[in-house]
C-alpha positions as CSV (number, residue, x, y, z in Angstrom):
1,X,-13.9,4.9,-20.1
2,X,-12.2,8.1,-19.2
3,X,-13.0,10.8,-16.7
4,X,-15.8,13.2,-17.7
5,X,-13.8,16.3,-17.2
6,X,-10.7,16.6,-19.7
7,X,-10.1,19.9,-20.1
8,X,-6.9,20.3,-18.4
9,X,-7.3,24.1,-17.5
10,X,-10.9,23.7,-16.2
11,X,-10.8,22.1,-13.0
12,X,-14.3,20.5,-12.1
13,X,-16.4,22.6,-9.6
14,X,-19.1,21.3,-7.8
15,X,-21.9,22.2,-10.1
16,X,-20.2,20.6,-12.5
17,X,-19.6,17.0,-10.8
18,X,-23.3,17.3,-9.3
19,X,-24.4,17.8,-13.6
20,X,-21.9,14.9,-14.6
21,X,-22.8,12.7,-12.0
22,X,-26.7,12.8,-11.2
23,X,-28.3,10.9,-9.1
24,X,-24.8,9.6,-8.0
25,X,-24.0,12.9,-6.9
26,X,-25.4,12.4,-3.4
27,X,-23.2,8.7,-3.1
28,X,-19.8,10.8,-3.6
29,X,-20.3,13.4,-1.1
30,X,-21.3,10.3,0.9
31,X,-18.6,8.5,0.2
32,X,-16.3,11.6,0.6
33,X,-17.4,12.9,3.6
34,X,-17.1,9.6,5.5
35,X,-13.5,9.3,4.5
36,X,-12.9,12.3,6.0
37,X,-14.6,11.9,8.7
38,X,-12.8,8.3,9.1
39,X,-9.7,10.2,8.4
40,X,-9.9,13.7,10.2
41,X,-6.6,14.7,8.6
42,X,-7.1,14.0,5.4
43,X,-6.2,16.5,2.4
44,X,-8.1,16.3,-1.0
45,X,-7.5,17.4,-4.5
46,X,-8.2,17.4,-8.2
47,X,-5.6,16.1,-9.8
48,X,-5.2,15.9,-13.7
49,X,-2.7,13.1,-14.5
50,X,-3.0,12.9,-18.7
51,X,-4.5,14.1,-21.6
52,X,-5.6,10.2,-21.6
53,X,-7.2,10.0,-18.2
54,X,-8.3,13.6,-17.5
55,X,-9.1,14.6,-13.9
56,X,-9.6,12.8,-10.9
57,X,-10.4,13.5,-7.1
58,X,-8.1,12.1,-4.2
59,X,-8.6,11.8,-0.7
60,X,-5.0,11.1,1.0
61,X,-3.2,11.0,4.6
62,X,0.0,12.1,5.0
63,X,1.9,9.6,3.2
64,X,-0.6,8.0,0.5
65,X,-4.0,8.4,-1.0
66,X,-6.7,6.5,0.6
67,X,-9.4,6.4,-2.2
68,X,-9.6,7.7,-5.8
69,X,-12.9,8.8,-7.0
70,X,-13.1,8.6,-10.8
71,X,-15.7,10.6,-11.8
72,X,-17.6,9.6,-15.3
73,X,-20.7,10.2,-17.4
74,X,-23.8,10.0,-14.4
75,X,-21.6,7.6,-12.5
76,X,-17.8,7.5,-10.9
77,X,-15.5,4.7,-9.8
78,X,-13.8,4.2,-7.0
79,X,-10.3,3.2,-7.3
80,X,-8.3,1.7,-4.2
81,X,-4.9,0.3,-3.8
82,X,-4.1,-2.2,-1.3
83,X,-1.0,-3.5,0.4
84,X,-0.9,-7.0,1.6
85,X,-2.1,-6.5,4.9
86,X,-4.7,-4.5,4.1
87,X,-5.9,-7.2,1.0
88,X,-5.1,-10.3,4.1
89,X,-7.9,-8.3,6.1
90,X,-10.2,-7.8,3.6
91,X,-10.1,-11.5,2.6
92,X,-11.1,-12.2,6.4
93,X,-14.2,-9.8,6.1
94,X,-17.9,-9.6,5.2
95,X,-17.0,-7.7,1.7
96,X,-18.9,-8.5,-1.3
97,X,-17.2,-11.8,-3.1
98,X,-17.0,-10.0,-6.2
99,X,-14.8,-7.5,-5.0
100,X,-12.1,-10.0,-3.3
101,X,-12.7,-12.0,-6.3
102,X,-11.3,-8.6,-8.3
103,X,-8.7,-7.8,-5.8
104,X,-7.9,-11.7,-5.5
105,X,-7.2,-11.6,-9.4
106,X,-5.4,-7.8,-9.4
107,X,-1.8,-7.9,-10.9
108,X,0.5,-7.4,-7.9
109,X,2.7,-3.9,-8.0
110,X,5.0,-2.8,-5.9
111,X,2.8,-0.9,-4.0
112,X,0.0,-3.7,-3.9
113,X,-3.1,-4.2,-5.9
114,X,-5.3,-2.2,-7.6
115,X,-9.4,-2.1,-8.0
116,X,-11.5,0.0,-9.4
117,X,-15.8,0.0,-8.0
118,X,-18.2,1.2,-10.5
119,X,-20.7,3.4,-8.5
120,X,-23.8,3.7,-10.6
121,X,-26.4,3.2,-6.5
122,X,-26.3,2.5,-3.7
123,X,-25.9,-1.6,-3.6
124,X,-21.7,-1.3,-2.8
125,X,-21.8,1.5,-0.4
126,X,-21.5,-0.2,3.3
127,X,-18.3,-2.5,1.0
128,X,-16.6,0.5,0.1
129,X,-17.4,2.1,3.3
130,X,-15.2,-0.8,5.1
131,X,-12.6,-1.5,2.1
132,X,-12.1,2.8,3.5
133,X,-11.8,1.6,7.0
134,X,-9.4,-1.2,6.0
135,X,-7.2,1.0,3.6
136,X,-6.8,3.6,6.7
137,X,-6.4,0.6,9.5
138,X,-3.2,-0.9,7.1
């Protein structure tokens, strides 16, 4: 499933995600504000990277993005990738088996391995919150 927004010379404003997303709407400004606030520095953007894929919203540092958030129709993902440190540590924590099971099973890339978190409530939340804290620790 692709991004809600495809229109590559409309750039989503924030009425539009809070239509497109519902009564997720709330868990993404969550979700973004506590990586920024995790973060201080952090920069964010829109970003449209095809016709295929249509737009999505990064949160980065200085040298990488922390956490993409993927939005869809009254839902979004979050999309992560992690290095091998950073997938060592969250092997060694309290995360959610099914999401080490995921990142456990992601094909490896050069720069690590990829997951994507459907966000449709609340039952994830404190997970991503600390797969947020990992990614910025490593």
């Amino acid at each position: 499933m692709n991004s809600i927004f495809m229109d590559k010379d409309a750039k989503p404003a924030p009425k539009d995600l809070k239509k497109a997303l519902g009564d997720t709407y709330d868990i993404w400004q969550t979700l973004e504000a506590f990586t920024k606030k995790e973060y201080p520095n952090a920069t964010d953007e829109w970003n449209f990277s095809s016709a295929k894929y249509g737009w999505s919203f990064r949160i980065s540092d200085k040298k990488r993005v922390l956490v993409y958030l993927l939005p869809r129709d009254r839902f979004f993902k979050v999309s992560m990738v992690f290095g091998q440190k950073a997938t060592d540590a969250i092997m060694k924590s309290a995360i959610a088996e099914t999401i080490k099971a995921e990142l456990q099973n992601a094909k490896v890339y050069a720069e690590g391995r990829g997951i994507r978190i459907d966000v449709k409530d609340n039952t994830l939340i404190n997970d991503i919150k600390e797969l947020i804290r990992i990614k910025i620790a490593n």
